[in-house]
C-alpha positions in Angstrom: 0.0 0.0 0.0 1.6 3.3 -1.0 -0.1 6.3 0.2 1.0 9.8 -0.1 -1.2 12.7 1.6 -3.9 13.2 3.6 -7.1 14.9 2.0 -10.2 16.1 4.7 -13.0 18.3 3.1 -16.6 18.4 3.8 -19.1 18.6 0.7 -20.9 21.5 0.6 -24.4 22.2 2.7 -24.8 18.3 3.3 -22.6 18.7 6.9 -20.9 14.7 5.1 -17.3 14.7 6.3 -15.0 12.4 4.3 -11.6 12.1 5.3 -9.0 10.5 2.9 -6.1 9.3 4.6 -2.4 8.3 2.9 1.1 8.2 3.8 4.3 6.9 2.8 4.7 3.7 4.4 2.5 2.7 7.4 5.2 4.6 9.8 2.4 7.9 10.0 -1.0 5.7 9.8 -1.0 5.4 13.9 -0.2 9.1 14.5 -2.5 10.4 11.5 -5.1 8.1 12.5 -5.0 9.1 16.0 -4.9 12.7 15.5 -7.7 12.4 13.0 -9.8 10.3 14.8 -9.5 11.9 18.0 -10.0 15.6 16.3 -13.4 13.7 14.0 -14.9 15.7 11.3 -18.0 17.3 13.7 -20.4 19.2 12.5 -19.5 23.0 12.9 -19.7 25.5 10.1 -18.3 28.3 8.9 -19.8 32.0 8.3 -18.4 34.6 6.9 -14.8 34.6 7.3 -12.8 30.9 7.5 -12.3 31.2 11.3 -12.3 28.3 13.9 -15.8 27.2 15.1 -16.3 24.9 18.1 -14.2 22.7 20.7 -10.9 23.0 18.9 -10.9 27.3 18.5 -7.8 28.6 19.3 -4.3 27.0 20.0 -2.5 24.5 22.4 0.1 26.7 24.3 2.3 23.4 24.1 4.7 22.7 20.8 5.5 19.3 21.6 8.6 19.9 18.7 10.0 23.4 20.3 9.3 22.6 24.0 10.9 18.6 24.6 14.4 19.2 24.9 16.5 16.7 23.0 18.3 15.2 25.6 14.6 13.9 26.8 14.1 12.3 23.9 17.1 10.6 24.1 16.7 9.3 27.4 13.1 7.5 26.3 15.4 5.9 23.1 14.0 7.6 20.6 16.4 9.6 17.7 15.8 13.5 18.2 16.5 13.9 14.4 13.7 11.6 13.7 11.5 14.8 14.1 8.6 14.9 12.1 6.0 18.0 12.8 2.4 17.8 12.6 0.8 15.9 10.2 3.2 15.5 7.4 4.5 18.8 7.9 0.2 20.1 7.5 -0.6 22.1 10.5 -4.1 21.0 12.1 -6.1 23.8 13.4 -6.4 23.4 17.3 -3.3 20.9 17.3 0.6 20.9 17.7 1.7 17.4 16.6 5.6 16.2 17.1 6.7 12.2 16.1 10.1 10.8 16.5 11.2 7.3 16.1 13.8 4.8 16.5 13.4 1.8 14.1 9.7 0.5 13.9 8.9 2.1 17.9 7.2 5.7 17.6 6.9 8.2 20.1 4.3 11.2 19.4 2.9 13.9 21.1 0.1 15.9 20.7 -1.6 19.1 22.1 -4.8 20.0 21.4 -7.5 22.3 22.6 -9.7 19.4 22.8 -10.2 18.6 26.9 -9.6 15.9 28.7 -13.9 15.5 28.8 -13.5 15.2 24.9 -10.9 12.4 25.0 -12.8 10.5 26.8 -16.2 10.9 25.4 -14.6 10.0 21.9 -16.1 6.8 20.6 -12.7 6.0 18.9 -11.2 5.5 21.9 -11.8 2.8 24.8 -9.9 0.9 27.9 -9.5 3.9 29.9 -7.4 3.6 33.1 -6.6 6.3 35.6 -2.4 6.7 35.8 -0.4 8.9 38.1 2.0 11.2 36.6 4.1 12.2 39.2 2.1 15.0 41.0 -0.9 15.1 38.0 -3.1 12.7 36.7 -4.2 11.5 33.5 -5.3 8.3 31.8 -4.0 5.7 29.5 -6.3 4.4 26.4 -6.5 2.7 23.0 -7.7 3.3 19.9 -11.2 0.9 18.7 -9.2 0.7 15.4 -6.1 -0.9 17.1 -6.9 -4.8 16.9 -3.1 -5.7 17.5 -2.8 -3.4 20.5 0.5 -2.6 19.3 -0.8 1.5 20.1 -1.6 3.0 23.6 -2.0 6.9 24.3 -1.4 8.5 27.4 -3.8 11.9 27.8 -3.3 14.7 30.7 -4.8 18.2 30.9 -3.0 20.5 29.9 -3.6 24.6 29.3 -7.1 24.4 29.2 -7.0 21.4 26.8 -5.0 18.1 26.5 -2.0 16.5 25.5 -1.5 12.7 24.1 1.5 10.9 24.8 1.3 8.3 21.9 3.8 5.2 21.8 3.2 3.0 18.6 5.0 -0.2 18.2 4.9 -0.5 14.1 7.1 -3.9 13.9 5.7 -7.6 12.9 7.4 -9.3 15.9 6.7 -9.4 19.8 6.5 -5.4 21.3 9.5 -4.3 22.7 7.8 -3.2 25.9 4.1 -3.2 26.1 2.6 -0.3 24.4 0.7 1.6 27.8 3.8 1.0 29.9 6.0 2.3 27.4 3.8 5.6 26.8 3.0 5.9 30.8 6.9 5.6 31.0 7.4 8.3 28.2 4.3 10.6 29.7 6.3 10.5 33.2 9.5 11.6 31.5 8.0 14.6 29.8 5.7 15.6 32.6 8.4 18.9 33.3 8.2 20.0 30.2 4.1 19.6 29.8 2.6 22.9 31.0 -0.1 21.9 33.8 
């Protein structure tokens, strides 16, 4: 399968979302998928001029890219030069998206204007379990879509909204470490550098 962009529009007046999803490879399905899912097509409109309607108005004050130091990234394993910002370099309104890797393991981060309420009440998502993070709390989850649990998402509050600790295991053997552990492990580490 060789897919190369992603392509969301709505059709005019019928509210129909259709959301067309490719990539290179299926390195970015996982992080596209989630971000996508997560963000779903809604059913806001636009009048007058193209402005933000709804949840996801405005910006995450996090930049998952400009604000994780590289030496944190190191310390999880994963290459700092590996960066890859938002969604094949496409800014998403209402999101700051940052992936890094090392071999088939991925590591993203998201932070959205989209609150913690709105993580949880997503239909995409499910097996929620409360986690501490150090002196905050958040909860880990999977994606429905996720069959081979090879995906788990770490989610905390965070400026008014939420960011998503994402670790994706993309290999055909055995996980490396199991995918919650590895993204609770990953949330703890960048806990001083996520704004409460």
């Amino acid at each position: 399968m060789r897919l190369s962009r992603v392509d969301r529009y709505r059709s005019a007046g019928s509210g129909e979302c259709r959301v067309r999803v490719q990539l290179r490879g299926l390195a970015g399905v996982g992080l596209v998928c989630g971000a996508l899912v997560l963000a779903g097509c809604g059913s806001e409109t636009v009048a007058g001029e193209a402005e933000a309607v709804g949840t996801a108005a405005g910006e995450p004050v996090f930049s998952p890219c400009d604000d994780i130091p590289d030496d944190a990234l190191r310390a999880f394993g994963v290459d700092p030069t590996t960066e890859s910002r938002d969604i094949l370099g496409v800014k998403q309104p209402g999101w700051n998206v940052c992936r890094w890797n090392t071999g088939s393991q991925f590591l993203a981060v998201f932070a959205t204007t989209y609150t913690m309420d709105d993580v949880r009440s997503n239909k995409h998502n499910e097996d929620f379990a409360p986690i501490d993070l150090g002196n905050r709390s958040g909860v880990t989850y999977r994606e429905v879509a996720d069959k081979d649990r090879r995906r788990c998402d770490v989610a905390v509050e965070s400026g008014g909204g939420a960011v998503l600790v994402q670790w994706s295991d993309l290999g055909t053997g055995p996980t490396a470490e199991e995918p919650c552990a590895a993204a609770t492990r990953a949330a703890n580490g960048l806990m001083p550098f996520i704004p409460s």
